[in-house]
ZAMARGU-4260 file (C-alpha; in steps of 0.2 Angstrom, whole numbers, plus 5000, padded with zeros to 4 digits):
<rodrens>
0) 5091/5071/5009 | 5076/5066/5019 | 5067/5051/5027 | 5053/5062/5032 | 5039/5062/5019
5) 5030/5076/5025 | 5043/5087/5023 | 5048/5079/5006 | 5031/5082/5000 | 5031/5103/5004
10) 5047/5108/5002 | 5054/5098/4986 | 5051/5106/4969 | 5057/5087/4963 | 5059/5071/4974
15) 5067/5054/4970 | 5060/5039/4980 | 5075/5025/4981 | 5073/5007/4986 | 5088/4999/4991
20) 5100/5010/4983 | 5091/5009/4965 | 5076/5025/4959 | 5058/5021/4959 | 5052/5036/4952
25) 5058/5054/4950 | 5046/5068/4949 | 5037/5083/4958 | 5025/5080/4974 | 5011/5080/4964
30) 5018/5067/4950 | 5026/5057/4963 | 5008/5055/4975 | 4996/5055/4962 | 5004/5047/4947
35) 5015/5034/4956 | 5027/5023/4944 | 5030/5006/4954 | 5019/4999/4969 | 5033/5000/4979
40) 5032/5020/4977 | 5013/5020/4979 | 5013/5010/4996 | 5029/5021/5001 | 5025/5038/5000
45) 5009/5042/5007 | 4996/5028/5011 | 4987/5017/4996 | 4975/5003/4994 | 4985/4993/4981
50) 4976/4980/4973 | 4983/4966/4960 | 4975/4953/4949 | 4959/4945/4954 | 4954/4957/4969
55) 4959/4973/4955 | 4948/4965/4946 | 4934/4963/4959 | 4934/4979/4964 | 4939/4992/4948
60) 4934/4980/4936 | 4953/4977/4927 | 4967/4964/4930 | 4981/4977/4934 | 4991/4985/4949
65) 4979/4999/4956 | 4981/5012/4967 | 4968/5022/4978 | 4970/5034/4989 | 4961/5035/5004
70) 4955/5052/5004 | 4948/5049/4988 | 4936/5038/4994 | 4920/5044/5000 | 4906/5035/5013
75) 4888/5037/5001 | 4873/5029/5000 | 4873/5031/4982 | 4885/5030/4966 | 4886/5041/4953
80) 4890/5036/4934 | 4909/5042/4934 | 4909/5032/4950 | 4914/5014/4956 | 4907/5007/4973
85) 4909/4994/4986 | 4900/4990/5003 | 4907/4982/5016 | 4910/4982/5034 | 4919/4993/5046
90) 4934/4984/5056 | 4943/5000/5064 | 4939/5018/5066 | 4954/5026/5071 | 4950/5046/5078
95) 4967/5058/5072 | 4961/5075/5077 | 4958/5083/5060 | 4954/5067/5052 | 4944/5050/5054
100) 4952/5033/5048 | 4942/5020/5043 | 4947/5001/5040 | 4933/4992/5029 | 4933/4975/5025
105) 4922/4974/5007 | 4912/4960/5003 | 4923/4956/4993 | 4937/4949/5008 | 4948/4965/5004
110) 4953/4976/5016 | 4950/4997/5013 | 4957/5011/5018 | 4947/5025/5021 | 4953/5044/5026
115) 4936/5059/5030 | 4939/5074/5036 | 4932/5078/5054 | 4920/5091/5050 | 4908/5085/5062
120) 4908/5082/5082 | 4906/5063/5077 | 4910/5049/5069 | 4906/5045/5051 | 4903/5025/5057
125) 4906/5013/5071 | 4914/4999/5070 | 4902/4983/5064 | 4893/4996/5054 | 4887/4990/5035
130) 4893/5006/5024 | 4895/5008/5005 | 4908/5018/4996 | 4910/5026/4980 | 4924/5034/4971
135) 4929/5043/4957 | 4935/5030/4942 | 4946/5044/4937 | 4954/5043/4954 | 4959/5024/4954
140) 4976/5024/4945 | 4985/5008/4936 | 5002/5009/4943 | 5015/5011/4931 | 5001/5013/4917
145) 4999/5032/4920 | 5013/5047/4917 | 5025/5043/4931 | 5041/5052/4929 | 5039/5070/4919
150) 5056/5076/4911 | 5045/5092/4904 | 5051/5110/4912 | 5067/5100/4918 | 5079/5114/4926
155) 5098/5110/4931 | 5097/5102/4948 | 5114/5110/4954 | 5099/5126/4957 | 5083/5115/4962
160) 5079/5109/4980 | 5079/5087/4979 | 5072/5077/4991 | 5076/5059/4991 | 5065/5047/5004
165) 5074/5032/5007 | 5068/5017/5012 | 5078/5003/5021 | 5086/5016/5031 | 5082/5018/5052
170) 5078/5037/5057 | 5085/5042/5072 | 5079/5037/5089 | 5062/5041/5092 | 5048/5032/5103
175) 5047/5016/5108 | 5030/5016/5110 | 5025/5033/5102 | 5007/5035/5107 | 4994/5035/5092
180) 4975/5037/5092 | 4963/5025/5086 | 4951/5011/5091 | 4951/4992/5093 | 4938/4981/5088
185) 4941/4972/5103 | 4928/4962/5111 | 4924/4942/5109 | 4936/4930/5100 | 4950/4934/5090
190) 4945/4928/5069 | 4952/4909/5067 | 4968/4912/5058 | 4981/4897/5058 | 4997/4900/5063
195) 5012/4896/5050 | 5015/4875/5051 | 5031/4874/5044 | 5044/4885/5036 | 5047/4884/5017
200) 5059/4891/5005 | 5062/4908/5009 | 5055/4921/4996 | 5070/4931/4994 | 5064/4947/5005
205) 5054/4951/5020 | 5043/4968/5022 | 5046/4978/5040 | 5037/4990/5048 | 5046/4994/5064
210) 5051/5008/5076 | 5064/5019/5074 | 5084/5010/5079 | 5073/4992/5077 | 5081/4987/5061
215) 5098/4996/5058 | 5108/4992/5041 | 5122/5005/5045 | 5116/5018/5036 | 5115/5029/5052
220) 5129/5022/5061 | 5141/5009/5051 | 5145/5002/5065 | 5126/4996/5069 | 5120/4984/5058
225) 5109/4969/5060 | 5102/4969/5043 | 5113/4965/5029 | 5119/4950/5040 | 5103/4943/5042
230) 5102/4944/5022 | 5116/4937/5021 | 5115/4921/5034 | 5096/4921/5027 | 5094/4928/5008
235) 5079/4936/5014 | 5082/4955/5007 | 5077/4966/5021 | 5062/4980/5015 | 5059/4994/5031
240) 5045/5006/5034 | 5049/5015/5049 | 5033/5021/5058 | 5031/5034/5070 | 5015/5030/5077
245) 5007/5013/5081 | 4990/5020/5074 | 5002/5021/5055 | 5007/5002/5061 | 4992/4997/5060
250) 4984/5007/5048 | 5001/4999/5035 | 4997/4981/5042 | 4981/4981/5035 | 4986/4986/5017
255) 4994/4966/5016 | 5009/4974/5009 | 5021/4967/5025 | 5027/4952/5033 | 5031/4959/5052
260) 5027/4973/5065 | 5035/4978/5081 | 5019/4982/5088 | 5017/4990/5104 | 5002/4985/5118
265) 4991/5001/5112 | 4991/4993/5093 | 4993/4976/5097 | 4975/4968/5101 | 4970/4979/5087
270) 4978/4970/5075 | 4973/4952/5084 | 4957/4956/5083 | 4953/4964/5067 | 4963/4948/5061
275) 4977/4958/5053 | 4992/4947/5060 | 4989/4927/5065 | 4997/4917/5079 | 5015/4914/5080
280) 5022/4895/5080 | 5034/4898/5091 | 5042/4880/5088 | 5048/4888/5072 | 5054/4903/5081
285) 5069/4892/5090 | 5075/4907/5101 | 5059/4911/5108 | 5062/4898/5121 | 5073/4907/5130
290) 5066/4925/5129 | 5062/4928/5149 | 5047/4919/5156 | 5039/4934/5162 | 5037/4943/5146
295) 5027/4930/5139 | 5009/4925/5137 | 5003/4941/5142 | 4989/4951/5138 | 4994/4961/5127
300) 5004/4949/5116 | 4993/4933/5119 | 4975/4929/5119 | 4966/4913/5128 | 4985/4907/5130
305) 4987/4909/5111 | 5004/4918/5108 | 5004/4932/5093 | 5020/4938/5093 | 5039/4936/5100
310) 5045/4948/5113 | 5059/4958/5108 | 5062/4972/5123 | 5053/4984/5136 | 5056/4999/5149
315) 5045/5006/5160 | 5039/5026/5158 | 5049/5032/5174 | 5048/5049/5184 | 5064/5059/5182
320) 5068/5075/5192 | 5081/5090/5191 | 5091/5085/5207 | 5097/5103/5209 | 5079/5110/5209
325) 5063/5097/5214 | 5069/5093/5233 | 5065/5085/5243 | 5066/5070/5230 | 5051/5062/5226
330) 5046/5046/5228 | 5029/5046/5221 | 5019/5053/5206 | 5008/5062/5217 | 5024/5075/5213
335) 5016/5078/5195 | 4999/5077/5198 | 4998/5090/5213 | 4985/5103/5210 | 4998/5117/5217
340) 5012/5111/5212 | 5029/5123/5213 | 5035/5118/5199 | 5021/5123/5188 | 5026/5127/5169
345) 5042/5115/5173 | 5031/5097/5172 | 5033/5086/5157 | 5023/5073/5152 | 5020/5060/5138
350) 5011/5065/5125 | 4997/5052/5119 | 4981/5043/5125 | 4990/5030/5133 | 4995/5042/5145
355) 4979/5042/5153 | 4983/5024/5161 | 4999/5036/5170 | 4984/5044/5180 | 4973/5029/5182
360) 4988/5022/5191 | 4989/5035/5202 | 4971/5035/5207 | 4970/5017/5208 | 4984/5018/5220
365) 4978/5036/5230 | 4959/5034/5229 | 4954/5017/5231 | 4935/5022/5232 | 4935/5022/5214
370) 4940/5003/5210 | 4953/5003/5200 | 4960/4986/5196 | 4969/4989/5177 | 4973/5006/5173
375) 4968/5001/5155 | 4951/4995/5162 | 4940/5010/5165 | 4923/5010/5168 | 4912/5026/5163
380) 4914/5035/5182 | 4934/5029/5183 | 4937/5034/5165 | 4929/5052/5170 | 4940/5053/5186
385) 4956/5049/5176 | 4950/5063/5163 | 4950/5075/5178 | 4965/5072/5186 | 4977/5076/5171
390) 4964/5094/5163 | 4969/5097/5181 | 4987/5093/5178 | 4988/5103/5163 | 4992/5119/5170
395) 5008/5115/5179 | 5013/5105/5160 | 5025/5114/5151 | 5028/5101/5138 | 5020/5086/5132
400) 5035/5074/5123 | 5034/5059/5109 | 5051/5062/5103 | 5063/5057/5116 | 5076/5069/5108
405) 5065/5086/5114 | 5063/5077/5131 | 5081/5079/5133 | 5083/5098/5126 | 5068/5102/5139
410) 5079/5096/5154 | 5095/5100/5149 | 5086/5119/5144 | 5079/5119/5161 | 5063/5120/5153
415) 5057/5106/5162 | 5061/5099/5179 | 5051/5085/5183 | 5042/5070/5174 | 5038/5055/5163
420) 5055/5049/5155 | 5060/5035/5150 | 5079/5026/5157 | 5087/5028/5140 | 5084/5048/5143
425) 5090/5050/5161 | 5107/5039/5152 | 5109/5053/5139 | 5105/5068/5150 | 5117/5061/5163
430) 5131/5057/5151 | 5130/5077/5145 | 5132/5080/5161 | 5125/5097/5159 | 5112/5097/5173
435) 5111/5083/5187 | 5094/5070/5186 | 5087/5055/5193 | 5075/5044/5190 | 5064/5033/5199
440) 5052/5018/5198 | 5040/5027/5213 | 5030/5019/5224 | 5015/5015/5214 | 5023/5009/5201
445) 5021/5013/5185 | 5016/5012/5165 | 5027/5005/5152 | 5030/4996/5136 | 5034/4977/5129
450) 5037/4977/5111 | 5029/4960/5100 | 5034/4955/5084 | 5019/4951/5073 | 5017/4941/5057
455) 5007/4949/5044 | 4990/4937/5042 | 4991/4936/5025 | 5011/4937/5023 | 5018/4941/5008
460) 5033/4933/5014 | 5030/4921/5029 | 5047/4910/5028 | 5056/4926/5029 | 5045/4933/5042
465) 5049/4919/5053 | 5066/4921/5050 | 5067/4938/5053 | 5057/4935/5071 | 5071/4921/5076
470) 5086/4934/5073 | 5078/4948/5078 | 5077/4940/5095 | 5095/4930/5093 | 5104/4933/5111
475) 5117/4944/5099 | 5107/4952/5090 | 5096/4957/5104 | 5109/4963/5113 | 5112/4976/5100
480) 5096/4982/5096 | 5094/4985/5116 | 5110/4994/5116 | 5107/5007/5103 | 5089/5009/5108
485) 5090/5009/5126 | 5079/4995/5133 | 5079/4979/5142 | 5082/4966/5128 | 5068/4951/5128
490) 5082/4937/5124 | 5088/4930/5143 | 5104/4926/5133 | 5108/4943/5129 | 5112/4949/5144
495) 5126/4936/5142 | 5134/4944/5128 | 5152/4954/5129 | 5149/4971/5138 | 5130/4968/5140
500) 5129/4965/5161 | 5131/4983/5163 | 5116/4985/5152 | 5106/4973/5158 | 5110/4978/5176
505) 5105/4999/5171 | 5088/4992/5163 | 5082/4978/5175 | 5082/4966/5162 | 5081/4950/5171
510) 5072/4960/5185 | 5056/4951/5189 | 5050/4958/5202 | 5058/4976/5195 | 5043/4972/5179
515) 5029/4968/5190 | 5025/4983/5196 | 5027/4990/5178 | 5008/4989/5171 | 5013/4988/5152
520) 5004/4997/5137 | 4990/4988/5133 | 4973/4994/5120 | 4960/4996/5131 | 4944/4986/5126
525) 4925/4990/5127 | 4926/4973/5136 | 4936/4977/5152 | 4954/4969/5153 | 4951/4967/5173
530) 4938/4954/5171 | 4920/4962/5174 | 4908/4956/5164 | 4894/4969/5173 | 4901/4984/5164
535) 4909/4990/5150 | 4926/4999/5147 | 4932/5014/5139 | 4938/5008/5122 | 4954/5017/5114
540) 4942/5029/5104 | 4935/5035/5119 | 4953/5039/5126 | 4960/5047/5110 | 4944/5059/5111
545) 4946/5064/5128 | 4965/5064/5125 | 4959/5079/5113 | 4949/5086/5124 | 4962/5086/5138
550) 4978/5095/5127 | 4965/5108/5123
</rodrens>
């Protein structure tokens, strides 16, 4: 059994896809991508642009469930005879090393998909750019219509290799902000979308995309559980896709096929502004009034004082030491961006764009000649020196981490003995007790994340999702998710809740001043976040490139 589809996908001579305990589909790889038999199935594994009734009809010219891959679809001038086209506009342009995504919003209204290889030192289109596309008809399946589920060449299964991808199930922990590429169409207003006026009957389910640990139904740990209840106190049946990257959040979002995201800062003001999710009511979220002041209304969860999601928890990206090793202690992140350091092959560092704000920081505090105001605000001479600093800090890295779980092997290894971490590491490498570490808030502060949860614009669901939003952020609730993740919990009366003071004590949960000097993910913007109107910003494409360019 697996949750990974990757792996699924190229080790399995068969898979079964189950949905809350029930098959979807049975088949090989290649039966269960190409030919899917439900849209559940098609959406699931893999990436699809599902379409359904009138906007089938629009676009592939018949009233039925369609499914098209996105690396089916190609960016031409012209279309052949076996071929069906659309133009449109490009919203997003996310850069992912060996490919380019593209998010284009056809004449039509509908949003598509679109996956290119990166053959080329360039982009295939900018955002704002008029394209058309064509595809194969062959290539655009009716879902369900199509051989699905092959029973031909069967062998007993006691001597094949099944993979079974679940859904509704949590992986385990992984990153709470796991950095992603990608790009914001970020500048001017956000589209007008209304926010939800009232609640409604709920519709009976909810779809989630969420982190890793955000929406637990026991099937890791029985003991941790937050999901069937809220069926149960609701009727809203709980539907997860766990996400590893916020560029996969955003990229799912804009299929319209879920309700909610726990976005991080480097994916939220893409999804604002690409009008993906709409503004929250947060009169109909009744425990958003007591979430802590300070983590609302902030940039990367609000825009001109409009709110577009709920706060659900945050930490800050802290630099952690091998007591026995790195003396003296450090006290600030000059420590890991030394030029000789001693420690060189031993630094760890977090591994995504984002990281780039981690030097910015530094040089906004060490060199003030250059200006720096935001560390997600970088202008083209501040952006290059930030670039600078960490090619130069690559030769004492000896790892670059996402998982959290390989930050902890590293230390514990000795392979690594000084870093970025985060405080839910430094509580499981000290509880191992297997080699002695601290970690610090230094003196410049530092980078970190706040977690929103975002309704979908065009909801499938929006009763449920709102439901979802107010017990998501429940003081109980909240207090559970912050425990097993290992964060401060949003919800001010969570920290109330039996056996959480220690825990809110360990993560400075109602520590005010603590998360002002935390400088929280946020997408950075062509239109700098610092204010300056004289200048423009490095956008998050131009960091994801350079992040390339940077690793090597």
């Amino acid at each position: 059994m697996t949750h990974d589809q990757e792996e699924a996908l190229t080790m399995s001579d068969r898979i079964a896809v189950l949905a809350d305990g029930r098959i979807e589909q049975v088949g090989t790889p290649v039966q269960v991508y190409e030919r899917p038999a439900t849209d559940f199935v098609a959406g699931f594994v893999g990436t699809a642009n599902l379409t359904t009734g009138a906007d089938s009809v629009a676009v592939h010219g018949v009233d039925a469930t369609v499914s098209l891959r996105p690396e089916r679809i190609q960016i031409s001038s012209t279309v052949a005879a076996d071929e069906r086209g659309a133009s449109g506009v490009v919203t997003d342009v996310a850069y992912v090393g060996s490919q380019i995504r593209l998010v284009v919003r056809l004449d039509s209204g509908i949003d598509m998909i679109v996956v290119t290889p990166n053959t080329a030192a360039r982009q295939p289109a900018a955002t704002g750019d008029q394209i058309r596309l064509a595809w194969k008809a062959e290539h655009a399946l009716r879902v369900g219509a199509t051989e699905s589920v092959s029973t031909e060449g069967e062998e007993k299964m006691n001597r094949r290799k099944l993979a079974i991808l679940v859904t509704c199930l949590g992986l385990a922990l992984a990153s709470a902000g796991c950095g992603s590429s990608g790009t914001s169409g970020t500048s001017g207003a956000p589209p007008k979308i209304a926010a939800l006026d009232k609640l409604g009957k709920p519709e009976g389910s909810v779809n989630v995309i969420a982190w890793a640990g955000y929406a637990e139904d026991g099937s890791n740990d029985p003991k941790v559980d937050w999901v069937h209840p809220f069926t149960k106190a609701t009727g809203c049946k709980v539907n997860v896709k766990v996400a590893g990257t916020s560029d996969e959040m955003v990229t799912l979002m804009k299929t319209n096929q879920y309700d909610v995201v726990s976005a991080s800062g480097d994916a939220s003001l893409r999804l604002v502004y690409s009008g993906t999710v709409a503004p929250v009511n947060t009169a109909l979220v009744p425990n958003y009034a007591t979430i802590f002041p300070f983590l609302k209304n902030r940039a990367w969860n609000s825009v001109g004082g409009t709110a577009y999601g709920v706060p659900h928890g945050w930490g800050a990206n802290l630099l952690q030491y091998n007591t026995d090793v790195v003396k003296p202690a450090p006290t600030s992140w000059s420590s890991v961006f030394a030029a000789n350091s001693p420690y060189k092959g031993k630094v760890t560092a977090y591994d995504s764009p984002i990281y780039i704000a981690d030097a910015a920081l530094y040089l906004m505090n060490t060199n003030k000649s250059l200006g720096i105001k935001n560390p997600y605000a970088l202008d083209d001479k501040q952006f290059a020196a930030a670039v600078a600093l960490l090619k130069q800090q690559k030769a004492n890295v000896g790892e670059y981490w996402s998982d959290y779980t390989k930050s902890v092997q590293s230390f514990e290894s000795g392979g690594s003995v000084l870093g970025t971490t985060w405080q839910v590491i430094n509580n499981l490498i000290t509880s191992d007790k297997k080699v002695k570490v601290n970690a610090i808030l230094p003196a410049e502060g530092s980078t970190g994340w706040s977690d929103t949860w975002m309704v979908a614009a065009k909801a499938p669901h929006p009763t449920c999702a709102y439901k979802w939003l107010d017990w998501i952020v429940s003081p109980s609730v909240n207090a559970q998710v912050a425990t097993y993740f290992g964060e401060a919990p949003a919800q001010s009366k969570a920290c109330a809740e039996a056996g959480m003071a220690a825990e809110c004590a360990t993560f400075h949960a109602a520590d005010k001043p603590y998360s002002d000097k935390i400088w929280y993910w946020t997408t950075p913007t062509v239109a700098c976040l610092d204010g300056r109107t004289d200048t423009k910003c490095a956008d998050y494409t131009k960091w994801t490139q350079a992040w390339t360019d940077i690793k090597g």
